[in-house]
N, C-alpha and C positions, 0 to 999 in steps of 0.2 A: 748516593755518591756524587751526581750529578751538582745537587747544591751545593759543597762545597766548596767545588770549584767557581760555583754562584756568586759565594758568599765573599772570597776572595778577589774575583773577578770587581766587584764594585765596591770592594775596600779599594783596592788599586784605584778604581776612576776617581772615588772621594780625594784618595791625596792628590792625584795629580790635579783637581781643582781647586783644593784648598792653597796649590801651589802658585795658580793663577793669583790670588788678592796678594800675592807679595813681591811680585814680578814686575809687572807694568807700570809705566810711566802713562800719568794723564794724557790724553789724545788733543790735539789742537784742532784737527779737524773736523768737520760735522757728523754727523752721524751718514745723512746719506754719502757724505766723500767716501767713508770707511767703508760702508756695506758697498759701494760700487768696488773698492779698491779688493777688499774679500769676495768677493767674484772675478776681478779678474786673476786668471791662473799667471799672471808675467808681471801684475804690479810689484812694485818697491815696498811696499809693508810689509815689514819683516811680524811674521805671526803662526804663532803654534796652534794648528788645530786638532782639537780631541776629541776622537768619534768614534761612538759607539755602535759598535754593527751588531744585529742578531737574524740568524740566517738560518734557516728552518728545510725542515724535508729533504735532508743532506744524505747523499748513499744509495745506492741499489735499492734498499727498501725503505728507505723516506724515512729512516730513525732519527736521525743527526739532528744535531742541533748545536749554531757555534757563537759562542761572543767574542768579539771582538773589537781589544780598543785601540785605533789607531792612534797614534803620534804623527801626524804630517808638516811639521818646521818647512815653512818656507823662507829664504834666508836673502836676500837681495845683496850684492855685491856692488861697487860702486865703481870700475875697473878704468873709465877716464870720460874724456868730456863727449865719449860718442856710443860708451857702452854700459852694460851693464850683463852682471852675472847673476841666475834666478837660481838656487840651492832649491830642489825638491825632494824633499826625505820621506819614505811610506816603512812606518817599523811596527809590525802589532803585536799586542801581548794577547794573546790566545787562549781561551779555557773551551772544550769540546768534548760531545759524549755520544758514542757511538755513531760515529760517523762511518768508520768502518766495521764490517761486521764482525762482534768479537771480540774486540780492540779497547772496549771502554773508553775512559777519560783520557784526554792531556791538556796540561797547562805550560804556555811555557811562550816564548819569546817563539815569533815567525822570521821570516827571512827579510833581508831590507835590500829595499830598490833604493837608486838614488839617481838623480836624474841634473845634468848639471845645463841650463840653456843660458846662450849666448844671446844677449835682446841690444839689436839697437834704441836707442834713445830717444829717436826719430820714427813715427811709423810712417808709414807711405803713403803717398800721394793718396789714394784711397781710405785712407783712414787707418790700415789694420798695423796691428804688433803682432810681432813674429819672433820665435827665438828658436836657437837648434844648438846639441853638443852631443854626450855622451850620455847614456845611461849604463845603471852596473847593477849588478844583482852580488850580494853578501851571504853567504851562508850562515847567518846567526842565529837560525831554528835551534833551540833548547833539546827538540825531542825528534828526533826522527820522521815521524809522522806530522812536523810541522815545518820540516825541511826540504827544498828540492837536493841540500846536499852539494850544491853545483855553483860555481863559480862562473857569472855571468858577463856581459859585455854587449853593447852594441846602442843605436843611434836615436835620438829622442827627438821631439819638435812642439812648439804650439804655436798657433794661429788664432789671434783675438780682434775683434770688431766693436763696433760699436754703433748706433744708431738709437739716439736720444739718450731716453729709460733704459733701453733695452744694451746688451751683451750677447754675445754668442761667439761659438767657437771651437776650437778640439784642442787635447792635450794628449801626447801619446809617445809610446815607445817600441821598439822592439828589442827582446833582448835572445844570447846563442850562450850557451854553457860554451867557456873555454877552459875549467877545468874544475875537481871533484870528484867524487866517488864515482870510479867507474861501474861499479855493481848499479846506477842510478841510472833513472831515464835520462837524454838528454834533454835541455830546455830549449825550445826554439818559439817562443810566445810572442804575439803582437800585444798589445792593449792602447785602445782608444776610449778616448772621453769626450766625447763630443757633448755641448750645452747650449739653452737656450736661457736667459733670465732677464726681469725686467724689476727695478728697484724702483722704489713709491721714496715720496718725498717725505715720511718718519721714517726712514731708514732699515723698510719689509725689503726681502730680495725675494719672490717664488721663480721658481725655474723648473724645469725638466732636464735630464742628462742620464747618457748610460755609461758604466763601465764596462765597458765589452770588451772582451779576451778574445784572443783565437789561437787554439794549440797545435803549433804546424806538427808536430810529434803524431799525434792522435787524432789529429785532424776534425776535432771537436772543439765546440767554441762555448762561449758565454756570454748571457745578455741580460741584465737587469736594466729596468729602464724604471728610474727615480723622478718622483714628483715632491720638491724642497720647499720648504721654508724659514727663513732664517731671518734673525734682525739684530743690529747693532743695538746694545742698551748700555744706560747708566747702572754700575753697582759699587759702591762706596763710591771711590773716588779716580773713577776708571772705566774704562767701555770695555766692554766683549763682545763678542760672535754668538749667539745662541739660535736654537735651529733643531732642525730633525728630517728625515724625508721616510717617503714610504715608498717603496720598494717592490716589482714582481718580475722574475725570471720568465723572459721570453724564450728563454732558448739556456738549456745545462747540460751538463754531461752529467751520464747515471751517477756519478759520484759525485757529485754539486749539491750547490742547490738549488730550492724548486717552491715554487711557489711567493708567497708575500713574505718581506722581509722589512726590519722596520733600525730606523739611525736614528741615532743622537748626536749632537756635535755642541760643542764648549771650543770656541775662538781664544785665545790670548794675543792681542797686539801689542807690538815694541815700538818707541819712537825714538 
């Protein structure tokens, strides 16, 4: 049963790649500009990244098993000569089986955050960028069980550095259900992304970073902690983002996941 939804799950990634060689405009800048500017979470490169999650030992009794392929558009805004607007979109199309116990398969669209930061232009005396606005949660889960069901809201931020090669930084949100299916838990979730990376002069980037949640509801959190690699390359006549990380839960709730998890990622850049 499970393949199935396999088998579909990377039909889906194939197109959305094949999408990529018809989209992008040639890049002017170098490779290592681009792989530094794909690290940072606040740059102006407008760029679609498509990543592939698979996340293992999910549920009470370690059946689960999920793929997932995100859509992350990040979309820069150009608002006048002292600002700028950073569009952050996380939308994934989801195939899973037995995650819960009972429950078999679903496939189907997950819920989408969107995160909108306000960046000055200028960063500080210190070096760093900063930006902050709103963030929102959408209830656009296809299936129930890939829905919180809940209409979300509340305050986003990131803080970025730099020091040579090297990046570092966090990216993060909190958000509170203000409205949805009352039969539904409410959502009261933090997540933070804190990162380390350092970009080589052919345009490698390795990093470390976690995506850590914490569920004020439940009062259980989550903590993967990714070790990346990724590089800007030439294919036809065009650069992309290519990449992958590996993946292990420090810390889940019985109904997570657990253990080693392993990503893919396909970049598209706009100019």
């Amino acid at each position: 049963m499970f393949s199935k939804w396999t088998t579909r799950f990377l039909l889906a990634l194939l197109a959305s790649a094949a999408f990529g060689f018809t989209g992008p405009v040639a890049c002017a800048q170098s490779d290592e500009e681009l792989a530094r500017e794909l690290a940072d979470p606040l740059s102006t490169l407008m760029r679609l990244p498509l990543r592939l999650d698979w996340d293992r030992k999910i549920g009470p009794v370690r059946d689960g098993d999920r793929f997932s392929l995100r859509a992350l558009p990040v979309v820069p805004v150009d608002l006048n000569s002292e600002w700028n607007l950073v569009s952050r979109t996380d939308l994934a199309l989801v195939a899973q089986s037995d995650v819960t116990p009972r429950a078999g398969s679903q496939f189907g669209l997950g819920d989408l955050t969107e995160s909108l930061l306000f960046t000055p232009k200028t960063a500080t005396v210190a070096g760093l960028s900063w930006g902050v606005g709103p963030a929102f949660l959408l209830p656009t889960g296809t299936d129930s069980r890939l829905s919180a069901k809940k209409w979300g809201l509340g305050p986003a931020g990131a803080l970025v550095g730099a020091v040579g090669r090297w990046q570092y930084g966090v990216v993060g949100h909190h958000i509170w259900s203000v409205a949805g299916d009352g039969n539904r838990r409410d959502v009261s979730t933090t997540s933070l992304q804190p990162f380390l990376s350092y970009t080589t002069r052919d345009a490698w980037t390795f990093g470390i970073e976690a995506e850590s949640s914490f569920d004020w509801e439940t009062r259980r959190g989550t903590l993967p902690v990714a070790l990346t690699a990724n590089r800007v390359t030439l294919i036809g006549n065009h650069r992309y983002g290519i990449g992958g990380a590996l993946r292990h839960y420090l810390d889940s709730p019985d109904s997570g996941p657990h253990g080693w998890a392993f990503t893919a990622n396909f970049t598209l850049m706009f100019q």
